[in-house]
Backbone of each chain as ProteinMPNN parsed JSONL, in Angstrom:
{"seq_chain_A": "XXXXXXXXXXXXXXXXXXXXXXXXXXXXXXXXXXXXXXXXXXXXXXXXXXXXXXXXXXXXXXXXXXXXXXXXXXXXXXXX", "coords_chain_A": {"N_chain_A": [[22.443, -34.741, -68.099], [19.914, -36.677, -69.127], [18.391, -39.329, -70.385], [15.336, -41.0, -71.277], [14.946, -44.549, -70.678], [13.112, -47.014, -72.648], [11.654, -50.049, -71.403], [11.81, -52.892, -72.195], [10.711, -55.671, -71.331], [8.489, -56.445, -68.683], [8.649, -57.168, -64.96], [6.287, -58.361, -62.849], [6.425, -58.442, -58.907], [4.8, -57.718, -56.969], [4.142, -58.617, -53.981], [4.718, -60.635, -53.591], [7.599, -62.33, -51.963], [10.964, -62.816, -50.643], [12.401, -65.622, -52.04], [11.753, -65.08, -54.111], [11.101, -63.2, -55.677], [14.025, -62.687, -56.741], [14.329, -65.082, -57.809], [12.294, -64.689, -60.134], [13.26, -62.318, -61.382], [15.637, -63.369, -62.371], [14.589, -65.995, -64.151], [13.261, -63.744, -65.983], [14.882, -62.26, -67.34], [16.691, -64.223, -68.48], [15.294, -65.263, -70.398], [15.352, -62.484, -72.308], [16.871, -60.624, -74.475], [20.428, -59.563, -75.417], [21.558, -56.632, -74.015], [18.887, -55.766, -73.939], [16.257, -54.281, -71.817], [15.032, -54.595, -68.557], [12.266, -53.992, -66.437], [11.399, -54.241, -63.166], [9.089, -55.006, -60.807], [8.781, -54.498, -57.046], [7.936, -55.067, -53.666], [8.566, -56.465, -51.822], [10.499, -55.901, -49.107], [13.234, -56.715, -48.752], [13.794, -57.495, -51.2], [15.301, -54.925, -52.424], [18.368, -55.147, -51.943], [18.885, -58.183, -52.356], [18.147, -57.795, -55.375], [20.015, -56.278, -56.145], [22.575, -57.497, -56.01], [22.028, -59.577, -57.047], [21.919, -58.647, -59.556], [24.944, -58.14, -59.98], [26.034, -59.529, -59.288], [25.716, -61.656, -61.411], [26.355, -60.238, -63.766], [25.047, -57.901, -64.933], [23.483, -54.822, -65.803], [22.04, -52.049, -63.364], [20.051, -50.074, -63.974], [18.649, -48.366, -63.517], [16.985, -47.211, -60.094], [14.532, -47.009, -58.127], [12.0, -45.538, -55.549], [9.259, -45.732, -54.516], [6.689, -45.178, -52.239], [6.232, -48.555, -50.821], [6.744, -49.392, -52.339], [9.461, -50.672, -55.109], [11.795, -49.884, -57.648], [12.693, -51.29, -60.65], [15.042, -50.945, -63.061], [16.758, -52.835, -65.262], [19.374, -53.217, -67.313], [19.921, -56.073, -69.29], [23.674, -57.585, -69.81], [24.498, -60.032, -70.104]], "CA_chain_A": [[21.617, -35.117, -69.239], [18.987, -37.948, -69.141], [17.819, -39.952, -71.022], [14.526, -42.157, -70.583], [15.329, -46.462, -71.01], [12.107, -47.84, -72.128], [11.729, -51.189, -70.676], [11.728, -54.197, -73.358], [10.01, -56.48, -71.193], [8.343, -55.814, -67.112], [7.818, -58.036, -64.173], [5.538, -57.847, -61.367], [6.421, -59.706, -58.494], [4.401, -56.9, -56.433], [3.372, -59.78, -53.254], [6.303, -62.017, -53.583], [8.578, -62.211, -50.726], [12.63, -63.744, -51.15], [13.398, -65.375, -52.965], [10.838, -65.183, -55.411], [11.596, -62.063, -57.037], [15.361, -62.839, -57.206], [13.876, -66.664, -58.766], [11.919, -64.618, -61.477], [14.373, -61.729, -62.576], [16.851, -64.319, -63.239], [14.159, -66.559, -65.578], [13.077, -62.977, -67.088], [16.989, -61.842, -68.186], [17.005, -66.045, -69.335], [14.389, -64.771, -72.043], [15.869, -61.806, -72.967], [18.005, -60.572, -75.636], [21.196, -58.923, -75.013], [20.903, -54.818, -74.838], [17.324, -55.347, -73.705], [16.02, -53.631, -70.222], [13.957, -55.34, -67.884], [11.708, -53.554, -65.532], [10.816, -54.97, -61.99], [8.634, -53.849, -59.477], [8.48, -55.52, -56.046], [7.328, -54.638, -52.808], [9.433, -57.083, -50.56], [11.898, -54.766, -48.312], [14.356, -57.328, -49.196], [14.374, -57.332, -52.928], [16.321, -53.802, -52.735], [19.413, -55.428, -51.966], [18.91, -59.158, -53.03], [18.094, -57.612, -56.909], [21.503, -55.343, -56.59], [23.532, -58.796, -55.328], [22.125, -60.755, -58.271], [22.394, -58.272, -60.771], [26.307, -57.399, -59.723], [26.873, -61.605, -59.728], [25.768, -62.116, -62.887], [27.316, -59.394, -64.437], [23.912, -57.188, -65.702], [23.527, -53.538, -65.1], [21.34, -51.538, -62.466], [20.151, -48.793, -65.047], [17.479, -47.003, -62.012], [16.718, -48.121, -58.061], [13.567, -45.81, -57.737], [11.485, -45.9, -54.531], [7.835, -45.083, -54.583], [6.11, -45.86, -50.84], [6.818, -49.334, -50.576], [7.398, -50.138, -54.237], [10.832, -50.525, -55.626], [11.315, -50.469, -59.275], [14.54, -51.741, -60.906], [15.746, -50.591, -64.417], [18.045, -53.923, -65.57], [19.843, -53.929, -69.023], [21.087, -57.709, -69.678], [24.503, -57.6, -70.609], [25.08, -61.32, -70.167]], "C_chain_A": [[21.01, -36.499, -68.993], [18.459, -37.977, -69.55], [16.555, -40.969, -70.838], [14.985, -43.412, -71.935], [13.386, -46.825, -70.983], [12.646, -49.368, -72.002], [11.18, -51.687, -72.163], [10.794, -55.263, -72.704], [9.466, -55.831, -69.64], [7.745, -56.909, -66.594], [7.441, -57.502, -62.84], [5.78, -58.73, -60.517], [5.682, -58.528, -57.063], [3.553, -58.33, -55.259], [3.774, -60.792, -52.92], [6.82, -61.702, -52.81], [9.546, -63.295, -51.177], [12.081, -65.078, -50.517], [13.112, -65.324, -54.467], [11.252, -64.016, -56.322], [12.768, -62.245, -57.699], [15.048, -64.175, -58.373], [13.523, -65.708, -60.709], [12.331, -63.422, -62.277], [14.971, -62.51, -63.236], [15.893, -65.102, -64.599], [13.879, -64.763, -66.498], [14.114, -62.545, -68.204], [17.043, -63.258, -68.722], [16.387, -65.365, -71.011], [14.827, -63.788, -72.674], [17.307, -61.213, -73.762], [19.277, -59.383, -74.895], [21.54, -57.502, -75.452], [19.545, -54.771, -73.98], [17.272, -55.057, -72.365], [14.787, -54.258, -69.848], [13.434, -54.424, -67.129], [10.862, -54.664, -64.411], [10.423, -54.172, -61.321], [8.623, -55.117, -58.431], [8.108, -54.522, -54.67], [8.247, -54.992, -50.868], [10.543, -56.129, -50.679], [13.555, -55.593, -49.497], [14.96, -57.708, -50.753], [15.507, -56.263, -53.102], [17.915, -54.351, -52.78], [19.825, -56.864, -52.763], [19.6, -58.591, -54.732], [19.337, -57.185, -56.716], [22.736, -56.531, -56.424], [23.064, -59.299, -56.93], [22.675, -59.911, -59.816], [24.022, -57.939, -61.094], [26.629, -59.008, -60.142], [26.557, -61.744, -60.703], [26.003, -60.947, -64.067], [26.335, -58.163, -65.613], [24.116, -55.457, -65.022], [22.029, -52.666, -64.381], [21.106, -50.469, -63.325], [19.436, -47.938, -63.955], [17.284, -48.156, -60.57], [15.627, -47.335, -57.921], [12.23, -46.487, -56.678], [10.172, -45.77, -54.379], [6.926, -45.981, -53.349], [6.603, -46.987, -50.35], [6.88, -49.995, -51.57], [8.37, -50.042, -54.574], [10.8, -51.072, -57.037], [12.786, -50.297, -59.436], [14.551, -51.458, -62.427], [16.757, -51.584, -64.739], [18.207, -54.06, -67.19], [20.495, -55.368, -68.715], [22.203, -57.109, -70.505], [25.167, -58.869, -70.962], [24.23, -61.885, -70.292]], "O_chain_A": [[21.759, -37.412, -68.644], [17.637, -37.064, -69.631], [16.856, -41.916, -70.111], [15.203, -43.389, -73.146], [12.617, -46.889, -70.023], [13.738, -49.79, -72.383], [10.437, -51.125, -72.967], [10.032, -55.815, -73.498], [9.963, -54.747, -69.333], [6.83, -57.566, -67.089], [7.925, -56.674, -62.069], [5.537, -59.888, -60.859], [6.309, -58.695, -56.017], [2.552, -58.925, -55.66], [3.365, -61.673, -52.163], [6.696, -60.492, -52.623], [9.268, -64.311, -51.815], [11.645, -65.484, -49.44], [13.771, -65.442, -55.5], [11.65, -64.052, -57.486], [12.855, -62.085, -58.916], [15.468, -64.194, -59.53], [14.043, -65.87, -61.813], [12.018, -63.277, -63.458], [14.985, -62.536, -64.467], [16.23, -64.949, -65.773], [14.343, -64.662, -67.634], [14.109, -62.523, -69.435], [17.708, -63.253, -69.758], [16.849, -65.142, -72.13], [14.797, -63.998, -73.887], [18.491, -61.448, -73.518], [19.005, -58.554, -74.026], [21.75, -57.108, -76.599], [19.218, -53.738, -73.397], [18.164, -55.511, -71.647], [13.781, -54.433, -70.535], [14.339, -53.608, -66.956], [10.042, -55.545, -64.671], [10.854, -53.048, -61.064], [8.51, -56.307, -58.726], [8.037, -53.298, -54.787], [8.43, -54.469, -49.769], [11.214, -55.698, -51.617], [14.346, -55.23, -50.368], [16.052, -58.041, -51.213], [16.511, -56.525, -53.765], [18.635, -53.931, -53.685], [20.75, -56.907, -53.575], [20.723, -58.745, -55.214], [20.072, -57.967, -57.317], [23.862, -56.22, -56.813], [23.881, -59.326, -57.851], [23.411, -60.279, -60.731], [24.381, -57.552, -62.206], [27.293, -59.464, -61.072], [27.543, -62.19, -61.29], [25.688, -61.125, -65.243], [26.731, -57.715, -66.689], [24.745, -55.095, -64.028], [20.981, -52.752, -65.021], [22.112, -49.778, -63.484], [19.837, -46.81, -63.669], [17.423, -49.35, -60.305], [16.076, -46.513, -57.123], [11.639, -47.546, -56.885], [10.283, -45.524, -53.178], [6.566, -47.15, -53.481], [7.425, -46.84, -49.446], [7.077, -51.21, -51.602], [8.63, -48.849, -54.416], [10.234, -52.046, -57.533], [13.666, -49.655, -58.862], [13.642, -52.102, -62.95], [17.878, -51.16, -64.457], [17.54, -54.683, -68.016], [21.451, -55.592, -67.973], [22.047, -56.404, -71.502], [26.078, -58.984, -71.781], [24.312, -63.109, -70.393]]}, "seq_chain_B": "XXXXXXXXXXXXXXXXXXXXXXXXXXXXXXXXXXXXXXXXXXXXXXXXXXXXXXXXXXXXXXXXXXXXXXXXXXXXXXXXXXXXXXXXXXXXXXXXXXXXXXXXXXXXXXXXXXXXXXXXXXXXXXX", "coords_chain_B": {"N_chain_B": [[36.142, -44.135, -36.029], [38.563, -44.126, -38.433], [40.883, -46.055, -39.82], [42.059, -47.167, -42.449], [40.955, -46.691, -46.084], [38.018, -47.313, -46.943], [37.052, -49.182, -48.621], [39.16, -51.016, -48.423], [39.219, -52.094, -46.017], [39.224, -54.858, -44.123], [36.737, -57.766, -43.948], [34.432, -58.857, -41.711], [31.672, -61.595, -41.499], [29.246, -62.036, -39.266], [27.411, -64.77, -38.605], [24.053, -64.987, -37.353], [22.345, -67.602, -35.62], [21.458, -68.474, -33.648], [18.419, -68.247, -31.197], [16.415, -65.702, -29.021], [16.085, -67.272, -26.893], [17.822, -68.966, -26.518], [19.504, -67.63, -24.954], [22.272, -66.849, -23.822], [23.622, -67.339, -26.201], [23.872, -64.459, -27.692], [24.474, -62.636, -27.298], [27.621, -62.541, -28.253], [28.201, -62.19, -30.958], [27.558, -59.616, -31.061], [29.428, -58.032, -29.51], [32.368, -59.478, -30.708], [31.526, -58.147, -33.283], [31.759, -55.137, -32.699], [34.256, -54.995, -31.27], [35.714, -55.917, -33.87], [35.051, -53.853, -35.013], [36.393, -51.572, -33.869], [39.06, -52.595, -34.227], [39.311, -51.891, -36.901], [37.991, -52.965, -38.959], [35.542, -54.389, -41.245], [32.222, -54.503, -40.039], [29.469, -57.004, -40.047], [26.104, -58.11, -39.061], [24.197, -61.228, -39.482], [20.993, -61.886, -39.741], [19.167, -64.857, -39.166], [17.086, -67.44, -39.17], [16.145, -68.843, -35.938], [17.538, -66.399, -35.025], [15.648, -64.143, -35.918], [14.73, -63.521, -33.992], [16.094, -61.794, -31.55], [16.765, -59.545, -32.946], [14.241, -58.645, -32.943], [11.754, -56.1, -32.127], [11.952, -54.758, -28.665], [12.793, -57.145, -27.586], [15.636, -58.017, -26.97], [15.922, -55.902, -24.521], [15.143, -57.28, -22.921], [17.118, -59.18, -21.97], [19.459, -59.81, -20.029], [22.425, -61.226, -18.891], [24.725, -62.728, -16.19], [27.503, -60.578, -14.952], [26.691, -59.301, -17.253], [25.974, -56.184, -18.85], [22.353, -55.071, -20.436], [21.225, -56.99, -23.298], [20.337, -55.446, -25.289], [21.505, -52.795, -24.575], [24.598, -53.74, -24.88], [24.074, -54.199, -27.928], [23.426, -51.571, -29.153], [25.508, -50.324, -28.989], [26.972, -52.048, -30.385], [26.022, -50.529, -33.005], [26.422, -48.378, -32.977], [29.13, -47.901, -32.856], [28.776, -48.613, -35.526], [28.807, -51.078, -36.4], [26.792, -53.14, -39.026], [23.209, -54.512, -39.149], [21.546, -57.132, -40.342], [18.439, -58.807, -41.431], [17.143, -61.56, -42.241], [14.055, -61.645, -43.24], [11.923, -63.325, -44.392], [12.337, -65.764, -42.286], [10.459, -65.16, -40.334], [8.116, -66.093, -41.408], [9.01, -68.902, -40.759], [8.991, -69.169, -38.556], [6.708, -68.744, -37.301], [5.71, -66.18, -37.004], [5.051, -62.707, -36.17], [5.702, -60.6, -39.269], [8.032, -58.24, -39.428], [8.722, -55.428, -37.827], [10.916, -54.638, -36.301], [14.247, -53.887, -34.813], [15.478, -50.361, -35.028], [17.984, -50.193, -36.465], [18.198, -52.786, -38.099], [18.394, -53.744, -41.332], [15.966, -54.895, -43.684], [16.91, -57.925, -45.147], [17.581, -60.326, -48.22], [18.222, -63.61, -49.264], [19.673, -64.077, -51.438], [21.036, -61.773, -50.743], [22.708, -62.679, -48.582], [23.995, -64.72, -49.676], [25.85, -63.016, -51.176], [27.479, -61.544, -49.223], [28.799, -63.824, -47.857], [30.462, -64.513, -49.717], [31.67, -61.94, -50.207], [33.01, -61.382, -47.554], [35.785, -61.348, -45.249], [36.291, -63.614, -43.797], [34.01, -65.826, -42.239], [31.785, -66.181, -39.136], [29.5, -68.245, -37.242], [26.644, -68.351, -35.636]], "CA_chain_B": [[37.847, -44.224, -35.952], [39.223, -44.856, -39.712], [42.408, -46.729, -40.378], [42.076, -47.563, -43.866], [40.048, -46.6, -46.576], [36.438, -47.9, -46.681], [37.474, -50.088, -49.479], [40.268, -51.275, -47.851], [39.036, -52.539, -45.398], [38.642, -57.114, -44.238], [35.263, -57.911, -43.91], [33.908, -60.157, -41.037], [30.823, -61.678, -41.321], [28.617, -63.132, -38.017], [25.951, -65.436, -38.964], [23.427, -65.473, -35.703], [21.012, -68.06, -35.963], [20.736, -68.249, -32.526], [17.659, -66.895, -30.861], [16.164, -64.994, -27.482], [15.598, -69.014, -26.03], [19.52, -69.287, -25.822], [20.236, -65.985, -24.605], [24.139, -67.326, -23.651], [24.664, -67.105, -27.679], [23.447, -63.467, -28.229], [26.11, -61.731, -27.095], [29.069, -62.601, -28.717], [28.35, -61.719, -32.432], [27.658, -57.817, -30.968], [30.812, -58.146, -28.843], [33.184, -59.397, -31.42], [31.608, -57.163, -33.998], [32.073, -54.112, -32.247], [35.734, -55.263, -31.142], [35.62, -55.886, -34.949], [35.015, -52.276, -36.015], [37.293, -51.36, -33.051], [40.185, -53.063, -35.232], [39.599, -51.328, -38.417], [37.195, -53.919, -39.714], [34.107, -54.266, -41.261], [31.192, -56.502, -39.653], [27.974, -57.353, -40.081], [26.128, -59.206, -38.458], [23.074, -61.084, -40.346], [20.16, -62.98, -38.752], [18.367, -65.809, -39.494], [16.577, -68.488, -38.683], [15.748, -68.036, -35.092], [18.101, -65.304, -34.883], [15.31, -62.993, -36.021], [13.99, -62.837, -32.553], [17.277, -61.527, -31.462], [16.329, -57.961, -33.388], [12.578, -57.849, -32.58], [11.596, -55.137, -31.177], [11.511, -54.911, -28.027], [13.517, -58.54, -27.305], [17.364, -57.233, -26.285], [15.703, -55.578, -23.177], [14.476, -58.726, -21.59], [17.994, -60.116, -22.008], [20.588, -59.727, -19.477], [22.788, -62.294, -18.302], [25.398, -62.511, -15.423], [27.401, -59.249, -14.976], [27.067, -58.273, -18.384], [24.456, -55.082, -19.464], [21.598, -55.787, -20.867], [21.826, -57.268, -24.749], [20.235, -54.16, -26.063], [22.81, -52.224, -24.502], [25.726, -53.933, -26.437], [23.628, -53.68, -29.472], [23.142, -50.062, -28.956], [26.851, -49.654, -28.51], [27.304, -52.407, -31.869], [25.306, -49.947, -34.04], [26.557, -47.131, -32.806], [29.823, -47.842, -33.625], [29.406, -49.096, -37.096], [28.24, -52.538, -36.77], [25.558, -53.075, -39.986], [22.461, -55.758, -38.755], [20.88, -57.44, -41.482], [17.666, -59.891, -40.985], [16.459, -62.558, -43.004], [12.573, -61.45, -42.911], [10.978, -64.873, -44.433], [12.893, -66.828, -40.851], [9.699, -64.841, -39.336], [6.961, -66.882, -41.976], [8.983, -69.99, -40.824], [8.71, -69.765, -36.971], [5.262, -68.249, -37.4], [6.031, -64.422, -36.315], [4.678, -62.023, -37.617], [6.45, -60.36, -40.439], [8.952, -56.717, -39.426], [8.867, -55.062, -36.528], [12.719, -55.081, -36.327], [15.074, -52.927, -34.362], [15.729, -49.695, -36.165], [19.272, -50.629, -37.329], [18.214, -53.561, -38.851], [17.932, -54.169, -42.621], [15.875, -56.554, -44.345], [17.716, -58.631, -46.521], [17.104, -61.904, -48.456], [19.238, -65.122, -50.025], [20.777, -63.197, -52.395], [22.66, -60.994, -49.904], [23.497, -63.371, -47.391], [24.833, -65.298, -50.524], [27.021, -62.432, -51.564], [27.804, -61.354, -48.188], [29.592, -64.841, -47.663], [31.776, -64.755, -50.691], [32.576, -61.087, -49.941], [33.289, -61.618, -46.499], [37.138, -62.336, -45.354], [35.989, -64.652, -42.491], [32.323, -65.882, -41.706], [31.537, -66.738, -37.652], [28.302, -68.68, -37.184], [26.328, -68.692, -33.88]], "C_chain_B": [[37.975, -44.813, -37.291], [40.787, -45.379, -39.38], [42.709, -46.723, -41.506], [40.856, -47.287, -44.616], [38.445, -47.474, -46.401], [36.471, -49.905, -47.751], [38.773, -50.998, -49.454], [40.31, -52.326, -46.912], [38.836, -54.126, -44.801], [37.459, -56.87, -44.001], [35.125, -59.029, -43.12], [32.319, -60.266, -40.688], [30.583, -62.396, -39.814], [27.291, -63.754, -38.599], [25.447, -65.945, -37.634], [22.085, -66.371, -36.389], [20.277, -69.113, -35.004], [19.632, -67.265, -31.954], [17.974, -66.816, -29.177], [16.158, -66.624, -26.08], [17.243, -69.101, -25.559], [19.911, -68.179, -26.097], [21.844, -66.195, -24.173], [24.457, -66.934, -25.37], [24.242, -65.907, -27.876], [24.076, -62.809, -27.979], [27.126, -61.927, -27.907], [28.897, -61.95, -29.848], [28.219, -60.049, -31.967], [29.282, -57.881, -30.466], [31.903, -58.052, -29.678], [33.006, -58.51, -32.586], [31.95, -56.432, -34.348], [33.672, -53.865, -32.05], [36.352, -55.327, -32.97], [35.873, -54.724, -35.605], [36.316, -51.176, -35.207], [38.956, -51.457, -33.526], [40.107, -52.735, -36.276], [39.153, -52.012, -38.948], [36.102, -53.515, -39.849], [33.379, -55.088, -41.231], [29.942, -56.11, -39.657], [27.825, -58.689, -39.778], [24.132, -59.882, -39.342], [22.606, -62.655, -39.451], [19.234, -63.632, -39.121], [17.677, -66.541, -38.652], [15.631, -68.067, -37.232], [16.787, -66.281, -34.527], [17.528, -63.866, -35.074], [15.098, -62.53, -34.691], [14.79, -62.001, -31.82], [17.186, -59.466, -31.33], [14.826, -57.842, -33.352], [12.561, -56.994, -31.966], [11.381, -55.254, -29.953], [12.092, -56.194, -26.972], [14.615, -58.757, -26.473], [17.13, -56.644, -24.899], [15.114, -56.111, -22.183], [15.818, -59.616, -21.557], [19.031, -59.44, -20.864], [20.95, -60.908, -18.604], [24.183, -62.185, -17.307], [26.048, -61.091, -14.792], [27.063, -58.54, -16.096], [25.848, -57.334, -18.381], [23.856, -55.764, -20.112], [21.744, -56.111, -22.078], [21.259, -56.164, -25.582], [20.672, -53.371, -25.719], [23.711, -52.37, -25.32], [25.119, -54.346, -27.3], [23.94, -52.584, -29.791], [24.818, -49.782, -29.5], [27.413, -50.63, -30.056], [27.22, -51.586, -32.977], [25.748, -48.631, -33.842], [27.932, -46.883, -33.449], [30.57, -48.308, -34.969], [29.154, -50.326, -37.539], [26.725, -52.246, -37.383], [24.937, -54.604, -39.501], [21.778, -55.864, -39.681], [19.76, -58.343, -41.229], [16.973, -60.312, -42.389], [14.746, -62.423, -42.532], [11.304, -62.893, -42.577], [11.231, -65.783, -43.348], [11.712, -66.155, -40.294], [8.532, -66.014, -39.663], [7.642, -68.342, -41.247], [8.901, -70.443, -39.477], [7.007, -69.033, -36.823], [5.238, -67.172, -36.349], [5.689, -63.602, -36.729], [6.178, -61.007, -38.505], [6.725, -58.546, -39.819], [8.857, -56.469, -37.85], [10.111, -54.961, -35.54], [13.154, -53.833, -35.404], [15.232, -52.131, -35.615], [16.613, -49.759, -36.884], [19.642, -51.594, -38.016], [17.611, -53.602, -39.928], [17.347, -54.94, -42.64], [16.49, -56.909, -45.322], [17.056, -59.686, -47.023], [18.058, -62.505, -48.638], [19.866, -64.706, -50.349], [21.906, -62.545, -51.561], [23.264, -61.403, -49.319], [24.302, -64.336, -48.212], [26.324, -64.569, -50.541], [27.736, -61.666, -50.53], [29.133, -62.358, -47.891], [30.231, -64.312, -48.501], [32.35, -63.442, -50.75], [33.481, -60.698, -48.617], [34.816, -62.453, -46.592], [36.952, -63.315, -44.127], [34.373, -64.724, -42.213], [32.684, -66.804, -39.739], [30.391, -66.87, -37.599], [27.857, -69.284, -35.582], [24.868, -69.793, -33.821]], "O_chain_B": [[37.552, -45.96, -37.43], [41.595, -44.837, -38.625], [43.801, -46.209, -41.75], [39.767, -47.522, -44.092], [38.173, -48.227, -45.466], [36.111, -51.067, -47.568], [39.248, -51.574, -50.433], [41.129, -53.244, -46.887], [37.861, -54.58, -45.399], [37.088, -55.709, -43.832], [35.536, -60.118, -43.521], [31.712, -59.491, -39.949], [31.415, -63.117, -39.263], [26.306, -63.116, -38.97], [25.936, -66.834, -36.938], [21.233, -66.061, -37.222], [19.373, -69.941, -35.112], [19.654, -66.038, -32.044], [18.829, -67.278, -28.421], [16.216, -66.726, -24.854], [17.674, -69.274, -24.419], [20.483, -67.734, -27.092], [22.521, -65.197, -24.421], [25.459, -66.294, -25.69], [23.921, -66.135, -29.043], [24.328, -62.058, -28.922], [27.475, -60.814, -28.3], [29.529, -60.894, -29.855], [28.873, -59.257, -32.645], [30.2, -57.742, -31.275], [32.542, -57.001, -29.709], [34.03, -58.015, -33.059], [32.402, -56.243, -35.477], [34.281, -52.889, -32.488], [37.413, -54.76, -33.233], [36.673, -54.541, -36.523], [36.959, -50.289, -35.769], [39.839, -50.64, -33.264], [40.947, -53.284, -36.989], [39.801, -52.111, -39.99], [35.517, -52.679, -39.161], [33.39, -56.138, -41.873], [29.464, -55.029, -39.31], [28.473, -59.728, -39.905], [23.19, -59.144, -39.629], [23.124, -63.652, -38.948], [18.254, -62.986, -39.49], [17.656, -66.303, -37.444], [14.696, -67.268, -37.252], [16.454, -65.383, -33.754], [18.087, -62.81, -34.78], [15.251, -61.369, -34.312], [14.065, -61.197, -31.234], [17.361, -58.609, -30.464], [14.298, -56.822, -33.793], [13.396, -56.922, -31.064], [10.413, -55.998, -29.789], [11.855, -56.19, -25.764], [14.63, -59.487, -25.482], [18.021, -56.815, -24.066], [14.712, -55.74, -21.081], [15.688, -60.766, -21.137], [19.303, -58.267, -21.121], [20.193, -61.484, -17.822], [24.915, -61.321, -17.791], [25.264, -60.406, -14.136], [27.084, -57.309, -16.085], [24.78, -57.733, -17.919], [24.254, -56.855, -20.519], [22.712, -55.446, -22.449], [21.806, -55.992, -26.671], [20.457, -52.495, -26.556], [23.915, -51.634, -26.285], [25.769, -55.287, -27.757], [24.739, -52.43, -30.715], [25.086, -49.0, -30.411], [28.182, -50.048, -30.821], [28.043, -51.683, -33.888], [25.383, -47.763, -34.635], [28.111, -46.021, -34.309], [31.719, -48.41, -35.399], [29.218, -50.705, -38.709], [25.809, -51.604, -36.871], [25.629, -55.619, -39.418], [21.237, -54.842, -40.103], [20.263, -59.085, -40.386], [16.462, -59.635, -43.28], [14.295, -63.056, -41.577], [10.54, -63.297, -41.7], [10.422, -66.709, -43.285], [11.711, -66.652, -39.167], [8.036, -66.723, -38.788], [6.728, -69.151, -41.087], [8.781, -71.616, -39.123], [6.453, -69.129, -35.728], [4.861, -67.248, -35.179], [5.936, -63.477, -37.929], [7.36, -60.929, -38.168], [5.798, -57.737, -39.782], [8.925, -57.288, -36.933], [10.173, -55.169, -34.328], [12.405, -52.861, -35.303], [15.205, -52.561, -36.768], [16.403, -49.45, -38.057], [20.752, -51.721, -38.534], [16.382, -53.532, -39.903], [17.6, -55.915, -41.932], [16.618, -56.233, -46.343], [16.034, -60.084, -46.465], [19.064, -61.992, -48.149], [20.957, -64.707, -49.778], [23.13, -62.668, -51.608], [24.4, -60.959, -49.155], [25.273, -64.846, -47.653], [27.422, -65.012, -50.203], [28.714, -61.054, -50.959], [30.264, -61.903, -47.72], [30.799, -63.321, -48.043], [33.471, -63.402, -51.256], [34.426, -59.91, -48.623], [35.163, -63.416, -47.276], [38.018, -63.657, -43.616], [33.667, -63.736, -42.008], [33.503, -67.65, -39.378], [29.758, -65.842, -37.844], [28.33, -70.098, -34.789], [24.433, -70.184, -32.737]]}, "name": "protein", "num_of_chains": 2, "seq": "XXXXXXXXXXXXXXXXXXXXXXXXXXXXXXXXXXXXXXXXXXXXXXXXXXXXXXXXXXXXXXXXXXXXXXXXXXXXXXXXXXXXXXXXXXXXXXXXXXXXXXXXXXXXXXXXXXXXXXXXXXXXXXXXXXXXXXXXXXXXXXXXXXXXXXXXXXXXXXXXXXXXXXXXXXXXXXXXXXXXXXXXXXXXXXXXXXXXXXXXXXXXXXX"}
């Protein structure tokens, strides 16, 4: 059973290369309320793992990982 | 060869951030790796700085030094049995390289992982 998460807020860092994306999840989850889902897209290879490192250290959840060519889009509820 | 669960397992990191210029340091981090996974461990080995040059394509088969095989040999033989290579991409923008072109068994990573790499890691070795 699935459910669709809309996204509460979305950032593009579609052009950014590390550590920039990891820089501006963290301010986006700063702004948001707790419960709320972030959506990221990025492009850098290296976001895939970075984003899953930051979101595991600061204690948020990975709601989707979805791959589309060389786009990676991240599903993040703030829980902290 | 298992020993112990997956989760079970120590964790040894290699931080190479030696490059192809001092081909004497490019060996060891495959070497002990491999000897690494050989012992029921788990290693990765993650490359920076100049260390990308290391995993360029193409790089490992201009390296051989005294008797040993060539360094993309014991890569070959790192990756084969289990050793994970990780590369710091942006170390290409900072020696002015171009950007991928990596051995196939190497990830890109960024900050973040090589952050949480360290603090999950039961030993770091830096070349």
């Amino acid at each position: 059973m699935q459910t669709e998460t809309r996204p509460n807020r979305t950032l593009d860092t579609l052009g950014l290369y590390c550590p920039e994306p990891v820089f501006r999840t963290r301010v986006a989850l700063d702004k948001m309320a707790f419960g709320e889902v972030l959506e990221v897209f990025a492009d850098d290879p290296a976001a895939e793992e970075d984003l899953k490192s930051l979101i595991r250290r600061t204690g948020n959840e990975l709601l989707r990982l979805e791959k589309k060519g060389s786009v990676i889009l991240f599903l993040i509820r703030k829980l902290r | 060869m298992k020993v112990k669960k997956l989760g079970d397992k120590k964790k040894i990191l290699y931080v190479q951030t030696s490059g192809v210029d001092a081909p004497e340091r490019t060996y060891a981090p495959f070497i002990l790796a491999t000897t690494a996974v050989a012992m029921g461990l788990d290693a990765t080995i993650y490359f920076l700085i100049k260390g990308v040059t290391v995993v360029k394509r193409g790089e490992a088969e201009k390296i051989k030094l005294g008797d040993f095989p060539s360094l993309k040999e014991v890569m070959d033989q790192a990756t084969k049995a289990g050793v994970k290579l990780e590369v710091c991409e942006q170390s290409c923008m900072l020696l002015g390289l171009e950007r991928g072109d990596f051995v196939e068994d190497a990830k890109i990573v960024g900050a973040a992982t090589l952050n949480d790499r360290l603090l999950e890691a039961d030993a770091v070795m830096c070349f």
